[in-house]
N, CA, C and O of each residue as an XYZ file, in Angstrom:
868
protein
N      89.707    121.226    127.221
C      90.452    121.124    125.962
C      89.552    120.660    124.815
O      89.544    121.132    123.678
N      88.783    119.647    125.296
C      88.077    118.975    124.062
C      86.455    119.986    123.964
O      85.743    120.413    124.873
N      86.367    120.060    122.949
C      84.607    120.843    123.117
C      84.164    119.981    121.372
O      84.757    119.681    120.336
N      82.700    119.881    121.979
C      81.532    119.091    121.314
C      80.673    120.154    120.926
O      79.945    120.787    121.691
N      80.788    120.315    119.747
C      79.293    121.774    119.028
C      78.240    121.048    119.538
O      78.116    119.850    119.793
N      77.186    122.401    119.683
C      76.321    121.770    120.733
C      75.371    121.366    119.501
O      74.787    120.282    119.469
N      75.287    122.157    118.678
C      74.516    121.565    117.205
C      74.979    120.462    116.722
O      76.124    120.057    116.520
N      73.711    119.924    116.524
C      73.506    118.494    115.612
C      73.233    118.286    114.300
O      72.121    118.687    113.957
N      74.035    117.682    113.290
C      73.596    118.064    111.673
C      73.682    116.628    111.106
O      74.343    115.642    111.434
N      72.980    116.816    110.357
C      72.407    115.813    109.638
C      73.098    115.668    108.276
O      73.062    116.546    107.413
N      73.729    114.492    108.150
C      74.617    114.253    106.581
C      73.571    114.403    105.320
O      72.596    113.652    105.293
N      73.691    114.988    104.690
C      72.998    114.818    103.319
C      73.014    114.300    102.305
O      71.991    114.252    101.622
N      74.520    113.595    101.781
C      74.771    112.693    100.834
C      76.019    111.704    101.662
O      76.788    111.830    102.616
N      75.672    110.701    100.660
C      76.961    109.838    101.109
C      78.170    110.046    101.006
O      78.484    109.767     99.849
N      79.269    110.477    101.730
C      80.494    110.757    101.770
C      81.668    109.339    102.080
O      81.563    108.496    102.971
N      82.644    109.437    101.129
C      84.083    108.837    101.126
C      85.094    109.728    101.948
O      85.980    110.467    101.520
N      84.686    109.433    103.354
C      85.814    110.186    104.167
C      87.640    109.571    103.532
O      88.509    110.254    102.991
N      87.657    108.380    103.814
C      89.548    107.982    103.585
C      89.446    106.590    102.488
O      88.728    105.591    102.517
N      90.376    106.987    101.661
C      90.413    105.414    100.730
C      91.950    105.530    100.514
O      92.587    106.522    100.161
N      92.449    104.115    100.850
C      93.950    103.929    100.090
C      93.933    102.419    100.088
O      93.185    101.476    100.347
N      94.868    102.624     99.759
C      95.116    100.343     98.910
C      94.688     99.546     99.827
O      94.232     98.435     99.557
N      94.799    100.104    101.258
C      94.496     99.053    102.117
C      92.872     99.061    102.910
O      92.294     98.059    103.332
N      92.498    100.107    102.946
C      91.296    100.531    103.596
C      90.157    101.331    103.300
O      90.862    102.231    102.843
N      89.242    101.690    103.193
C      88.752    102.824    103.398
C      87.274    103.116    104.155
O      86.664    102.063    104.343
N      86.659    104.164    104.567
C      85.771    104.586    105.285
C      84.576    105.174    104.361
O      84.955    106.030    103.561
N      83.401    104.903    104.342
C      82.235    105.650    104.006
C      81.035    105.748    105.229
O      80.613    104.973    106.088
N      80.805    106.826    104.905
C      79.820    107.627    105.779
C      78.033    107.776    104.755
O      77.975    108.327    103.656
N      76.927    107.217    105.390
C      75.824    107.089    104.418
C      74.973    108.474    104.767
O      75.204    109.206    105.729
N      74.025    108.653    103.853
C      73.420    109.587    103.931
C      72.219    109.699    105.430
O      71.818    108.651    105.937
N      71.880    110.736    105.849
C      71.077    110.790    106.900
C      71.682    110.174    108.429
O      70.897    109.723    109.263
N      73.194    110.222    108.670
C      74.178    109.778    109.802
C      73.632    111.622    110.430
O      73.175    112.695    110.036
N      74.060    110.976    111.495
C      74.084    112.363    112.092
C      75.673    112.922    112.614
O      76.562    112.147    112.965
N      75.775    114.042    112.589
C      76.840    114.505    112.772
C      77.378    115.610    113.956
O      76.778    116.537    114.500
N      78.546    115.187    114.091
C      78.892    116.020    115.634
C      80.318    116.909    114.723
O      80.961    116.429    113.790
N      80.490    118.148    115.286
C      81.747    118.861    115.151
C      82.697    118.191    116.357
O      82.219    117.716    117.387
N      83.895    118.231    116.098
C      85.075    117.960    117.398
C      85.747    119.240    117.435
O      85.343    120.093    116.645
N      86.582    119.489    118.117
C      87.335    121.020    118.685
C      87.961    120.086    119.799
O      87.513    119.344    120.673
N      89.658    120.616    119.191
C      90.339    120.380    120.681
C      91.519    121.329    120.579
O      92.373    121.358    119.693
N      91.383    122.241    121.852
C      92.073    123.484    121.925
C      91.573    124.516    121.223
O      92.349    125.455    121.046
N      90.487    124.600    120.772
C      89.455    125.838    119.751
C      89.892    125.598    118.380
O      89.865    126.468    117.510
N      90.331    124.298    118.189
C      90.841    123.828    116.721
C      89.789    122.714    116.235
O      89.681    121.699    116.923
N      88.851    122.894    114.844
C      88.156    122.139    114.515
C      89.138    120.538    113.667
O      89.776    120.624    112.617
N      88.971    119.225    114.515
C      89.834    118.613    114.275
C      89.183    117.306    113.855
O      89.772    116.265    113.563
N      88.031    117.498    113.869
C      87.058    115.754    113.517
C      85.841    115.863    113.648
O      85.373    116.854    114.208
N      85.209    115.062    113.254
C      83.764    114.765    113.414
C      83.572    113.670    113.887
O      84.381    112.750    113.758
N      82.136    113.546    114.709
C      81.584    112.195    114.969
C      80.354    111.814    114.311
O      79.470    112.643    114.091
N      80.248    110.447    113.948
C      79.056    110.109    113.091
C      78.150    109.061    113.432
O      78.640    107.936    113.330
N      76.874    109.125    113.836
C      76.363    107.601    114.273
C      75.050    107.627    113.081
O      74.147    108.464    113.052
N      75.197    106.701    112.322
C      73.990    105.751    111.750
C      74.647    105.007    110.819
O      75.709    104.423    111.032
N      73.844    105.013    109.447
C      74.964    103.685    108.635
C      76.068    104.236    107.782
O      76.084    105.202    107.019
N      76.612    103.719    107.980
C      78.074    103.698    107.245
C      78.872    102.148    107.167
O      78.719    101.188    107.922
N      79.670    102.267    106.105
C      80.729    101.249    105.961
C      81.870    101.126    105.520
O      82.196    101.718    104.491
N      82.586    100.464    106.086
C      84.008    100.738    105.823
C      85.081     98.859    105.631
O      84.532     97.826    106.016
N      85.843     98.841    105.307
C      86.730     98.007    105.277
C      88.514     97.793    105.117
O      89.293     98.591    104.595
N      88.773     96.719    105.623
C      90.230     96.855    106.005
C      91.114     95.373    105.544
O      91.167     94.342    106.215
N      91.780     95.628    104.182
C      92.115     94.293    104.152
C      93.842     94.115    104.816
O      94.904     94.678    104.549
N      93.482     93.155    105.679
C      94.882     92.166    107.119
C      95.499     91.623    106.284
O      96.667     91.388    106.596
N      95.129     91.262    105.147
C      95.665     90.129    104.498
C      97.795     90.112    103.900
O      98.464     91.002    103.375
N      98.093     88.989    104.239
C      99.497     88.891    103.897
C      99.813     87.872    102.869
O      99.265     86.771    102.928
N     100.608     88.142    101.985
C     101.096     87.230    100.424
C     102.202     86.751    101.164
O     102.911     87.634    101.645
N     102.631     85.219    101.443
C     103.885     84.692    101.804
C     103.829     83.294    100.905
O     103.013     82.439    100.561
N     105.312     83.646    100.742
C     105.064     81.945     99.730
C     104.047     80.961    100.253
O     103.254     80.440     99.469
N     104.031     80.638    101.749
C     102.950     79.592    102.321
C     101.644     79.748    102.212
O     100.740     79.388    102.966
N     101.615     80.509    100.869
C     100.129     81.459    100.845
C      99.287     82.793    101.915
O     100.026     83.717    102.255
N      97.946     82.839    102.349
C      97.616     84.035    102.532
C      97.196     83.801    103.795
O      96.314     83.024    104.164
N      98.029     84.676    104.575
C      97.584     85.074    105.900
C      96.652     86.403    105.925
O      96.596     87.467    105.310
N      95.608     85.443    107.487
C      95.062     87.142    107.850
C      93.686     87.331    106.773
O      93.985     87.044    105.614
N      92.260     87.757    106.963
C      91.209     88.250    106.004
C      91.108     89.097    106.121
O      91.709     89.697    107.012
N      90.125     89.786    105.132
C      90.121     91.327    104.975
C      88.652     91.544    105.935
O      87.914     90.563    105.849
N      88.136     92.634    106.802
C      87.141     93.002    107.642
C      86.426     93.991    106.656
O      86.946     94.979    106.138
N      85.118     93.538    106.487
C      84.398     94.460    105.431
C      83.132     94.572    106.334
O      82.552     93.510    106.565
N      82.593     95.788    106.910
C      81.273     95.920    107.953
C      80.653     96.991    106.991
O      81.360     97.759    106.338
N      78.875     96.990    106.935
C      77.890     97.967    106.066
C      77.050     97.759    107.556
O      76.622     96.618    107.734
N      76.790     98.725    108.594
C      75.521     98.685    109.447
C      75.900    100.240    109.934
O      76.757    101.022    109.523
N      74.778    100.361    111.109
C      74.761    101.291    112.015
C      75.661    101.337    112.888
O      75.609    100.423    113.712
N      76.455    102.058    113.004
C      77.505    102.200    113.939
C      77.768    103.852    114.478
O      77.255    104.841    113.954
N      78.804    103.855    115.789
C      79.328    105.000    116.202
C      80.722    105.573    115.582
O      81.645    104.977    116.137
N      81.074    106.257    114.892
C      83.101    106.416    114.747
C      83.012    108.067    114.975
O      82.087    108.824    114.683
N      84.423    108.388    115.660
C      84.665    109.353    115.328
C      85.876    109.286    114.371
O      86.561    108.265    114.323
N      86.181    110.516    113.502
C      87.140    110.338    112.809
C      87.815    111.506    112.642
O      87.323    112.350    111.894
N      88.696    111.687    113.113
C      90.201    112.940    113.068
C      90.954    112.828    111.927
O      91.600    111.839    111.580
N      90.847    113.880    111.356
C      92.062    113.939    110.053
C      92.278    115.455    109.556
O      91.669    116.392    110.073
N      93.101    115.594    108.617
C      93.800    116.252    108.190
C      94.360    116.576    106.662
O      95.559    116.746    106.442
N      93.378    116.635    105.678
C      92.553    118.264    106.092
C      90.797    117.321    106.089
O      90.328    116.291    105.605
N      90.450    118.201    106.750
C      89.137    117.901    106.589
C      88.164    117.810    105.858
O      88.092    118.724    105.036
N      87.053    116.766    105.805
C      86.713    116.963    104.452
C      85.498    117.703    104.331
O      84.757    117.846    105.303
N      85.171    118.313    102.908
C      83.862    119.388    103.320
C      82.655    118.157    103.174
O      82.935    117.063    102.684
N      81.486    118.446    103.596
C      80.880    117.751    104.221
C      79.050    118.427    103.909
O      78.690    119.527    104.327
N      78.244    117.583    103.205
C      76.967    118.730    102.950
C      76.124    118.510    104.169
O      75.418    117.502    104.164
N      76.095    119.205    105.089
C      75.048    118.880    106.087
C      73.889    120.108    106.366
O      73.941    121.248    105.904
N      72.972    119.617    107.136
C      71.661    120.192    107.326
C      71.912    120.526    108.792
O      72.919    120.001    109.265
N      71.172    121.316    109.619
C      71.115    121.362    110.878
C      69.686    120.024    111.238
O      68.819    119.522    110.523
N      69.980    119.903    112.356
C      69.030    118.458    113.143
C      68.494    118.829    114.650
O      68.930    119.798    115.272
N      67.759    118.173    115.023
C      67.320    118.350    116.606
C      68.706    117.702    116.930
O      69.427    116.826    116.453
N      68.713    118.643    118.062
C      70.119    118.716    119.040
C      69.819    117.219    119.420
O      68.679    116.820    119.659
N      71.110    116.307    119.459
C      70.930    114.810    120.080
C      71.863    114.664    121.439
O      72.837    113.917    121.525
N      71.341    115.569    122.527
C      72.298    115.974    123.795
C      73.499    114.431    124.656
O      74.577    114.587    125.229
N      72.564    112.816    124.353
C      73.332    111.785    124.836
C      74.384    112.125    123.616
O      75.540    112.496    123.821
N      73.837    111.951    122.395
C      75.366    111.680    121.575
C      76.158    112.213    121.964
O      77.189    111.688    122.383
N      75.853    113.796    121.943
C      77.098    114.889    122.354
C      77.726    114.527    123.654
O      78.912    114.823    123.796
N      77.040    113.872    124.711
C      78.286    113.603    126.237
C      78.721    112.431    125.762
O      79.889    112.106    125.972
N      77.871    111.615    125.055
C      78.845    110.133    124.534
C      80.109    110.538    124.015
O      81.110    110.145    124.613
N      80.227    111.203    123.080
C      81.456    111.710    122.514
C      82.528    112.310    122.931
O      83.650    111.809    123.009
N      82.216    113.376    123.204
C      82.602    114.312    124.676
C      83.569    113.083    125.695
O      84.794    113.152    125.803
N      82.738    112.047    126.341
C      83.287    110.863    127.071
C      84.378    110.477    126.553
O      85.445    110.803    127.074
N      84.319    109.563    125.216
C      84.782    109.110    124.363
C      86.451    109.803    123.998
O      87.576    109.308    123.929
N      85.875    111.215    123.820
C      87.289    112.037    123.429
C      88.371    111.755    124.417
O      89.349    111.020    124.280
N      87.931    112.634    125.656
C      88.341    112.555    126.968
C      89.145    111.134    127.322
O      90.217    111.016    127.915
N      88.190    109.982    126.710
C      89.001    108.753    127.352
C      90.016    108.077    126.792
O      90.814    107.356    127.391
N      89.969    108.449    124.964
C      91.179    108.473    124.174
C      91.975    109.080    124.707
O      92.853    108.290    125.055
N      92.283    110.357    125.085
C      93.554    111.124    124.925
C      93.702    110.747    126.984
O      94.522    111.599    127.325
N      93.455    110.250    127.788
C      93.739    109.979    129.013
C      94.645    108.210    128.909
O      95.660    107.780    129.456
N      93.745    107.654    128.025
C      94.681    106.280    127.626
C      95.765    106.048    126.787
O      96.590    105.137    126.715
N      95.518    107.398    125.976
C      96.663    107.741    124.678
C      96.428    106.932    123.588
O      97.297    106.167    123.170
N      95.007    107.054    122.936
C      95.047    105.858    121.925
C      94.865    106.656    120.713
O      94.945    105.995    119.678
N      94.590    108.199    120.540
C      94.977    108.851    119.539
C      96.160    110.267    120.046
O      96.196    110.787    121.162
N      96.911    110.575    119.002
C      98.148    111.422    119.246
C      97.783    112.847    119.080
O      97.409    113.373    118.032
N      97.945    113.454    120.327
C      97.550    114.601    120.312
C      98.005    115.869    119.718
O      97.413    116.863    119.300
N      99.579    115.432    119.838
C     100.339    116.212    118.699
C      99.930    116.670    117.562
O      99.932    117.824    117.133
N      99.470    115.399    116.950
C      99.147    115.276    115.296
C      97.568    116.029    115.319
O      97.189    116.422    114.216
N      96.783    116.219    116.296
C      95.850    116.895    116.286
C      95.893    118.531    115.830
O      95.019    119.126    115.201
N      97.078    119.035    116.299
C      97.428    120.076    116.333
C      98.314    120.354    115.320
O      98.507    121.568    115.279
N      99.217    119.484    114.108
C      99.880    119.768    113.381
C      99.241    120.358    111.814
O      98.094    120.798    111.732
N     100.166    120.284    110.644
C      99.841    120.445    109.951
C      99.551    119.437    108.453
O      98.878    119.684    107.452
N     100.498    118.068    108.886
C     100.382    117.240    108.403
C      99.679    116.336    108.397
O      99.260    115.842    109.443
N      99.242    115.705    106.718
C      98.013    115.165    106.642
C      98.275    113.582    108.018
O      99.232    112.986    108.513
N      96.550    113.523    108.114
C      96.625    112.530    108.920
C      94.878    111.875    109.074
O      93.824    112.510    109.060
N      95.107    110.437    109.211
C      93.268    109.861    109.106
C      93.171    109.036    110.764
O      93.483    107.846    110.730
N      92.979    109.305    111.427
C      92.009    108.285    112.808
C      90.879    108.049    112.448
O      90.469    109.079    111.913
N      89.654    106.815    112.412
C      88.741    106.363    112.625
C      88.937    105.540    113.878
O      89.750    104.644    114.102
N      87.917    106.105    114.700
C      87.558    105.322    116.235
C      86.524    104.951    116.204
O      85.598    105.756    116.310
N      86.261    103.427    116.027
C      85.095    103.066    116.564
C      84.653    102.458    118.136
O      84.878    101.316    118.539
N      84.080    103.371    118.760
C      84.065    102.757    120.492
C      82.806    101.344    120.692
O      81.608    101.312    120.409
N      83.437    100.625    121.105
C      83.358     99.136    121.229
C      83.236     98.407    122.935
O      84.077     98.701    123.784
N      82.339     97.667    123.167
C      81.858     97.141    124.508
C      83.525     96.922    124.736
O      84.230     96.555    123.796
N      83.889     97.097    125.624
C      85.642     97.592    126.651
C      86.640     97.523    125.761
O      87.649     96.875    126.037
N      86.490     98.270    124.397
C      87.698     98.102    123.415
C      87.217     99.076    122.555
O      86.032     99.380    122.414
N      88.566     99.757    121.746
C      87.839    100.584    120.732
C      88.934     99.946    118.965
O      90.152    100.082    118.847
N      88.369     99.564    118.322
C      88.344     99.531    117.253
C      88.839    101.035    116.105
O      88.312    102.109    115.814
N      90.008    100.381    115.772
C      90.558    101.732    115.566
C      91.753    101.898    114.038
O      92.705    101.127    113.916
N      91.558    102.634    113.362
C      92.541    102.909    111.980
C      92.691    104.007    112.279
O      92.006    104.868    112.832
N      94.253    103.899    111.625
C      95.019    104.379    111.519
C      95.696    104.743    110.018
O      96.411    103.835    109.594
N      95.586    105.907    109.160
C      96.225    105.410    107.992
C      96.954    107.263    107.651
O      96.651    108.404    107.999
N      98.177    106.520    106.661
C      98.375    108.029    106.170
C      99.014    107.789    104.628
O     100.065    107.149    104.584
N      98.384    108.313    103.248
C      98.672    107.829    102.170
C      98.563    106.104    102.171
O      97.377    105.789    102.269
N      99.373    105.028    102.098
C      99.347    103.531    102.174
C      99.773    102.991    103.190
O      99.686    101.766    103.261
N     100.290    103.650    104.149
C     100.278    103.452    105.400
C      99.442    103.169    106.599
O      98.810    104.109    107.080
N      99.372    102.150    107.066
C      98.522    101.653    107.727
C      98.509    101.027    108.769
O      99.205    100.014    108.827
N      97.653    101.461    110.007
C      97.523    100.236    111.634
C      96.101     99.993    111.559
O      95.311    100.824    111.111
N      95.735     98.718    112.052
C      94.512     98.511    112.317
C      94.122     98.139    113.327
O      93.271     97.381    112.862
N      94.005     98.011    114.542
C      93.607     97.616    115.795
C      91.728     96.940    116.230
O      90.731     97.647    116.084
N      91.707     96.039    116.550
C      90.238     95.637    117.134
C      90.945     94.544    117.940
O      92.147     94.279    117.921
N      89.981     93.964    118.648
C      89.791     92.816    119.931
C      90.899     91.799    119.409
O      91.847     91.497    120.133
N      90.728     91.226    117.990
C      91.665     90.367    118.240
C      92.424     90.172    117.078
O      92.697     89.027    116.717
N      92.695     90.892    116.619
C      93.580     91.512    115.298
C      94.540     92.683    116.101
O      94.199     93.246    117.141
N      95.461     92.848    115.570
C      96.456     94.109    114.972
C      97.150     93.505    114.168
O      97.770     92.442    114.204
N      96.883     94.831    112.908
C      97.326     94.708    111.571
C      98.228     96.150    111.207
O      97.814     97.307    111.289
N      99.736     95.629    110.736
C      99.957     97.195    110.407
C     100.662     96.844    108.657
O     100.966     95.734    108.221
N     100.764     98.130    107.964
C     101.356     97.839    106.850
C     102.185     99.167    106.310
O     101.870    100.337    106.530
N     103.048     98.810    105.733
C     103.847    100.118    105.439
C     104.650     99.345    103.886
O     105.758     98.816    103.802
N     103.426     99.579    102.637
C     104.177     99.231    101.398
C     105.505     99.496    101.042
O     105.927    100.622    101.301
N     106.162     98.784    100.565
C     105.982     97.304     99.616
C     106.206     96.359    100.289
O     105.672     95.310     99.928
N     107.062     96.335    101.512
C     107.536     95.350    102.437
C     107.420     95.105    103.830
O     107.865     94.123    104.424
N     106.862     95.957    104.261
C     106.596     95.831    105.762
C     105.497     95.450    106.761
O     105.145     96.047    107.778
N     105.226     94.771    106.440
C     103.678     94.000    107.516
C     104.029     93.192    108.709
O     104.901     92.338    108.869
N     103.171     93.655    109.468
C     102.590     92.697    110.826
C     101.676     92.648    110.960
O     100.982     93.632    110.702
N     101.079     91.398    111.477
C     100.108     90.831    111.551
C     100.036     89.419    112.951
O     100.589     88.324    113.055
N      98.983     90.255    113.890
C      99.255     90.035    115.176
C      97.736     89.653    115.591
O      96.847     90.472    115.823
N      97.601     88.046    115.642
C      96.406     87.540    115.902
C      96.034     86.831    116.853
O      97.089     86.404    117.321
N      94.964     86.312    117.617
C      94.663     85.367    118.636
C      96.114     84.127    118.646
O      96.610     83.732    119.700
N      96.503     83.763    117.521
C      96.923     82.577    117.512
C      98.696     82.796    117.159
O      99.615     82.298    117.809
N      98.812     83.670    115.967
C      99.986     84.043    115.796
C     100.242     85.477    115.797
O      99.479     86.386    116.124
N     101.713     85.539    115.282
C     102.633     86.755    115.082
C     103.204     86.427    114.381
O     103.939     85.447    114.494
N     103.026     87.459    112.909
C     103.722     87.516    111.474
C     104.341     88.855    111.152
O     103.653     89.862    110.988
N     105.534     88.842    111.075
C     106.295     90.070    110.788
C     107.008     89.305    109.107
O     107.520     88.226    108.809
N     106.636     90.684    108.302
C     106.634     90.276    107.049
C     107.983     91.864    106.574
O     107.749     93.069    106.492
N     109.099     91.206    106.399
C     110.110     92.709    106.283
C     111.329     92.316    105.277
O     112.205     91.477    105.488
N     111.136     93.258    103.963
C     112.264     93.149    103.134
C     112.684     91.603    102.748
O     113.821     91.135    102.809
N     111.237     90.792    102.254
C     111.177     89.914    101.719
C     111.503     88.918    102.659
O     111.412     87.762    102.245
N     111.853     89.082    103.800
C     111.721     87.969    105.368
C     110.525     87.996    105.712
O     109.769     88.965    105.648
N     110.216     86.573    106.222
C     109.244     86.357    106.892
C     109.428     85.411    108.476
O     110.004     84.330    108.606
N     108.742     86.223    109.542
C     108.673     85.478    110.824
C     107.442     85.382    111.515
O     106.676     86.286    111.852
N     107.370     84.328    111.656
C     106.421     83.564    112.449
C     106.586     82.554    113.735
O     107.165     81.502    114.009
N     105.676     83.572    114.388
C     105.766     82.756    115.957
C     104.437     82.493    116.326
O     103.800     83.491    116.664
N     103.913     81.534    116.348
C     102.958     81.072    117.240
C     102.395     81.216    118.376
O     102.823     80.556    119.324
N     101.538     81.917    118.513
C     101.017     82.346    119.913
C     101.120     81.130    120.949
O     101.724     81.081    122.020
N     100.603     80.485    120.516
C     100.668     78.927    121.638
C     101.937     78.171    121.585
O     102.473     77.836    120.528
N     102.403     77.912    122.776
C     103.890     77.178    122.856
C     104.780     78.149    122.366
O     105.838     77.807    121.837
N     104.420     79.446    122.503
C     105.366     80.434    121.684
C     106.682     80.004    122.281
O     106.856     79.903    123.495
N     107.632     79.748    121.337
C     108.975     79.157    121.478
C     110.551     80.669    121.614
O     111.733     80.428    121.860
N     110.021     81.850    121.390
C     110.560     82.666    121.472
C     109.589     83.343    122.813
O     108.395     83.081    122.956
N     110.477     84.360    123.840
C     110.225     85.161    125.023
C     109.542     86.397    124.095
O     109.901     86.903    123.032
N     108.817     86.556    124.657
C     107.892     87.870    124.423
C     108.360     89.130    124.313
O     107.706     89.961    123.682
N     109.795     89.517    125.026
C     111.094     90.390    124.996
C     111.694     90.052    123.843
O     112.530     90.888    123.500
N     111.585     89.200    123.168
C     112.458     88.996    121.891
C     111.891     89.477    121.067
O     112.520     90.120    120.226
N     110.172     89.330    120.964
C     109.096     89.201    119.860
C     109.224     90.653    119.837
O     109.401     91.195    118.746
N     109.156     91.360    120.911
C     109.001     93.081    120.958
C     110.324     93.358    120.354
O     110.162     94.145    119.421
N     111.569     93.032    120.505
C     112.396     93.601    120.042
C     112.611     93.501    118.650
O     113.506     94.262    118.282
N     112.108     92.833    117.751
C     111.680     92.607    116.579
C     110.688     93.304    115.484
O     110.756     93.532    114.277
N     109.538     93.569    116.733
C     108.742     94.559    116.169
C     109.122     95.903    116.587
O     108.538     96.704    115.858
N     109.851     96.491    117.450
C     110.570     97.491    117.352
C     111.384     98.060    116.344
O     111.269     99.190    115.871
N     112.222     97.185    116.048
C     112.486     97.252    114.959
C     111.919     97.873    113.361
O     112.399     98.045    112.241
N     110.840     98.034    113.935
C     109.787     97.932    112.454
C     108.607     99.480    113.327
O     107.482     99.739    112.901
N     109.175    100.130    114.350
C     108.444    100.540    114.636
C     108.901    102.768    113.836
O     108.041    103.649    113.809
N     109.813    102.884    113.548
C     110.665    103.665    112.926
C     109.611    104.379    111.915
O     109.511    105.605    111.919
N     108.769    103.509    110.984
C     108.038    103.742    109.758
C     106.503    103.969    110.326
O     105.514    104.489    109.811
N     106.777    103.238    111.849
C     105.157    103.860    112.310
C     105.134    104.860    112.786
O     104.057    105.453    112.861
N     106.398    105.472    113.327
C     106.391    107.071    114.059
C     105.568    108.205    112.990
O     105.066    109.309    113.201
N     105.654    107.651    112.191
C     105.358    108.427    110.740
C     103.778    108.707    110.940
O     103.154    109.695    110.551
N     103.258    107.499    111.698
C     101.708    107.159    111.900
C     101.298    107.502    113.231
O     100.101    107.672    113.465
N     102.466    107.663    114.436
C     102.281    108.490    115.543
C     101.848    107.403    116.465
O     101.359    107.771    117.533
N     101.984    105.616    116.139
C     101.282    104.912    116.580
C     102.783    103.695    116.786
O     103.854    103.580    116.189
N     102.137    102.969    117.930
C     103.688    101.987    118.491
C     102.558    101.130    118.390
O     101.353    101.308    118.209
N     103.641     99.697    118.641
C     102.553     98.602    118.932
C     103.708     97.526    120.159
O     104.922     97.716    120.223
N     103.143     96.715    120.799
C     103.973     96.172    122.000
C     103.023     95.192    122.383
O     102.012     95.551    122.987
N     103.199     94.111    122.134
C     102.909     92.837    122.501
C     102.863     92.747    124.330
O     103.843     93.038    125.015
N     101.885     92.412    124.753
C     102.034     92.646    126.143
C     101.774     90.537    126.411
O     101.804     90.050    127.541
């Protein structure tokens, strides 16, 4: 299902793959570049050298500001799926055969764990994934127009303007909805973990939109 162009190309200018209120992705010049194909449908690219991107968690509650914003500029791996694609000035490169099975791997192990929606691969509506694969975790956005999930090790962040945030950290759980605010404390959490989910279920309606659930385990 998944196929990796066996050609390798080389970025030529710096590209602004995704920007909206909450996030966005840049790609630097001289990254190297992979085509994606899944089902003979060109659906993403993969990119490894420097790039940077950022994601602001952050929440406004009267008790002031929960949550910081993640701002990274280095060398890194992402692939990124979206919809429509963006044009892109590249060069051809010496074939880089590990990247291509790294990726290849990578694809394969998303769509076996289900951490990007395969549906939406195949649709027609716009849509942004950035995957960054991470020592036993993958680091991952989600966005569509101001809509937003953010996933890494010890964050999940989602947002759906003007009123809808969660914000799900080592320590707490902040569900921010139609000018309510709840907070539960990870430690001594005083509410059952069946309650906490049924809460964020609740809130999960506006993420179908994003093709993405979230569930407190």
């Amino acid at each position: 299902m998944w196929k990796i162009e066996p050609k390798t190309f080389e970025l030529k200018e710096e590209t602004e793959l995704f920007r909206n209120s909450k996030c966005y992705l840049k790609v630097k010049q001289g990254a190297k570049v992979l085509k994606i194909s899944y089902r003979d449908r060109h659906v993403g690219y993969a990119f490894k050298g420097p790039l940077e991107y950022a994601v602001d968690t952050v929440i406004e509650t009267s008790q002031g500001a929960l949550g910081k914003s993640v701002k990274v500029s280095r060398e890194d791996v992402v692939l990124v799926f979206m919809n429509p694609l963006p044009e892109l000035k590249l060069s051809e490169a010496e074939a880089d055969v590990d990247f291509i099975e790294e990726v290849l791997d990578i694809c394969e192990e998303l769509a076996e764990e289900r951490k990007i929606n395969l549906k939406a691969l195949r649709s027609e509506s716009k849509y942004f994934t950035a995957v960054f694969p991470r020592e036993n975790y993958y680091e991952i956005i989600v966005a569509k127009e101001n809509k937003l999930v953010y996933v890494s090790k010890n964050i999940v962040y989602i947002t759906a303007p003007p009123d809808k945030n969660i914000l799900v950290s080592k320590n707490n759980i902040v569900v921010s909805y139609k000018n309510k605010l709840l907070y539960f404390p990870r430690k001594g959490l005083k509410y059952p973990l069946k309650q906490v989910n049924i809460v964020l279920q609740q809130l999960n309606d506006f993420l179908n939109q994003l093709k993405y659930q979230i569930r407190i385990e």
